[in-house]
Each structure stands twice: as C-alpha cells, then as structure tokens.
C-alpha positions as a LaTeX table, in Angstrom:
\begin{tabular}{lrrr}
\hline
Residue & $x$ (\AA) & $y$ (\AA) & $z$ (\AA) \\
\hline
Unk1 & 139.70 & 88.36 & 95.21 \\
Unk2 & 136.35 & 86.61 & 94.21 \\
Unk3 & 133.19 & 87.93 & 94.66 \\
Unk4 & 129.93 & 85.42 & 95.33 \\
Unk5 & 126.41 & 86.20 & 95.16 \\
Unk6 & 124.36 & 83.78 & 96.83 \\
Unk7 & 120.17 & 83.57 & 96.35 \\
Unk8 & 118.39 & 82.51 & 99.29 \\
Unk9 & 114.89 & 83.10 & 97.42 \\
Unk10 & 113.70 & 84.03 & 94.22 \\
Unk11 & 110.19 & 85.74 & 93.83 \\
Unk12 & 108.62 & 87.41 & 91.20 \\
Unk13 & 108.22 & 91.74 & 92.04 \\
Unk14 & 104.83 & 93.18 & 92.02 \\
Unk15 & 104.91 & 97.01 & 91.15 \\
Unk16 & 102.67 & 98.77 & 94.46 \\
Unk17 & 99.53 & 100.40 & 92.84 \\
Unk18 & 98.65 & 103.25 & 94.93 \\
Unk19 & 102.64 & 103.91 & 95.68 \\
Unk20 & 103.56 & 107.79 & 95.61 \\
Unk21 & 107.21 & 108.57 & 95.76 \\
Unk22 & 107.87 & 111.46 & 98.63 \\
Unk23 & 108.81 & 114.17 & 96.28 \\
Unk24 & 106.09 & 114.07 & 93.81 \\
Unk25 & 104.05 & 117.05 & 93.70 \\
Unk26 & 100.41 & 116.22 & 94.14 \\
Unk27 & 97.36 & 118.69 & 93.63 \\
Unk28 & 95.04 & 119.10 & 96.66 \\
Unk29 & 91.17 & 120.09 & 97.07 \\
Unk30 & 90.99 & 123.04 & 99.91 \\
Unk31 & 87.59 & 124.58 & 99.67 \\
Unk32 & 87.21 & 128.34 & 99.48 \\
Unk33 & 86.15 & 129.08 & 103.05 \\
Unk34 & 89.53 & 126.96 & 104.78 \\
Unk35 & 91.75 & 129.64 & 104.87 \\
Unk36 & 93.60 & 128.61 & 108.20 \\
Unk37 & 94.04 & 125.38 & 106.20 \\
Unk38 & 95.13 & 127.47 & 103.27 \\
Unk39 & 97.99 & 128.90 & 104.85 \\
Unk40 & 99.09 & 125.62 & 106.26 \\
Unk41 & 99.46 & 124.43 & 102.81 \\
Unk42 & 101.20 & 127.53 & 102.32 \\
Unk43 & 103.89 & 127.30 & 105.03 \\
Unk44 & 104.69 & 124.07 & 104.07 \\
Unk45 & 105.84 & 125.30 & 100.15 \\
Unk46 & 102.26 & 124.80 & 98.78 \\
Unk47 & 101.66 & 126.75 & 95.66 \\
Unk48 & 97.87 & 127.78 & 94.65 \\
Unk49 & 97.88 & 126.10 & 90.62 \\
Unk50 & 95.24 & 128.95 & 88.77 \\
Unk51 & 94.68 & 126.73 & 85.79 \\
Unk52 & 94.24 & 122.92 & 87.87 \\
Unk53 & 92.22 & 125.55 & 90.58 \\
Unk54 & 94.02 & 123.67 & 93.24 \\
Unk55 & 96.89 & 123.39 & 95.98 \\
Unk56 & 100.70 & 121.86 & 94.64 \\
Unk57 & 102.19 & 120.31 & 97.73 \\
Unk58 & 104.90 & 116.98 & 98.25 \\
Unk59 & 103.32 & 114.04 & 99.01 \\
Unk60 & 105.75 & 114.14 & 101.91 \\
Unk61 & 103.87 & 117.58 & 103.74 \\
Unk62 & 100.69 & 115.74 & 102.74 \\
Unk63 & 101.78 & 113.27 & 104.68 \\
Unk64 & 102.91 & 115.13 & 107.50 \\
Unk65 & 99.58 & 117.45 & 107.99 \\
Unk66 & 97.14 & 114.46 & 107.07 \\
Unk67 & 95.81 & 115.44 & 104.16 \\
Unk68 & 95.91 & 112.40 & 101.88 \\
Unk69 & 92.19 & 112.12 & 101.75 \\
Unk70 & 91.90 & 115.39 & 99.79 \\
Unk71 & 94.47 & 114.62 & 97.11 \\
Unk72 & 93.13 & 115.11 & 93.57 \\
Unk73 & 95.59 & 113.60 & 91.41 \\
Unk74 & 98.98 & 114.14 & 90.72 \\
Unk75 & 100.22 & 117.25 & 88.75 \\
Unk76 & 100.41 & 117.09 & 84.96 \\
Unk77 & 104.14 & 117.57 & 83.15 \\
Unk78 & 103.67 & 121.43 & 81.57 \\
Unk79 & 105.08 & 119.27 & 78.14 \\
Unk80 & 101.84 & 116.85 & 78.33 \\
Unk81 & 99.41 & 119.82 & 77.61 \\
Unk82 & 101.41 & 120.15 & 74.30 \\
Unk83 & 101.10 & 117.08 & 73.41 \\
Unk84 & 98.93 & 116.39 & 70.34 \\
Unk85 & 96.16 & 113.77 & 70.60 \\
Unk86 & 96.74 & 112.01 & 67.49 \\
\hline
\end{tabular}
C-alpha cells in the first residue's frame, strides 16, 4: 500500500492575536453592588480570586453569559509569582 499526500495550496500561517482557547481560565471585573451577576458567575464554576480581587471563569461560560467585555486578563501560573526578576 502507498500513501500520497497531495498540496493543492501552500500559504504561510498567521498565529490569531486576540485568540483564547475555551478552557483557559480568564479573570473577570464584577463590581461590588452586581450580586445577581455574582452568582451567575458562580453557578457557572466561577471562583472569587482574593489576591487578583476578581472572578476565575472559562472563557467558554464567558462566552455563553456575554461577558467578554469585562475580561481583565488572563490568570497568572501560581509558579510565575515565584519567579525571580533577574
């Protein structure tokens, strides 16, 4: 048996910028007073992070209730805080 790949068109890849994978956990802004919105979060796995003073959620629930405007970055890896800056 032979196996044949054939190329109909070669192009170069371009990385997307502003891509977010489904399962990354993202931090999200939810002011004091939204507490309905709070427990939305909540329901959908969100976890309240003390130290970034913000909401852990998937991208994918983000997704899902809407809330991609009030993303505030991504979360940091626990190791990176270790990390020394020399």
């Amino acid at each position: 048996m032979i196996t044949v790949e054939l190329v109909e068109e070669k192009s170069a890849w371009h990385k997307k910028e502003n891509y977010i994978p489904k399962n990354k956990i993202v931090l999200l802004r939810i002011d004091y007073g939204e507490i309905d919105l709070a427990m939305k979060v909540k329901s959908f796995g969100g976890k309240w992070n003390r130290k970034e003073r913000a909401w852990e959620l998937r991208f994918d629930a983000v997704q899902t209730l809407g809330l991609e405007n009030r993303i505030l970055g991504e979360r940091r890896l626990r190791d990176e805080s270790k990390k020394r800056p020399f």
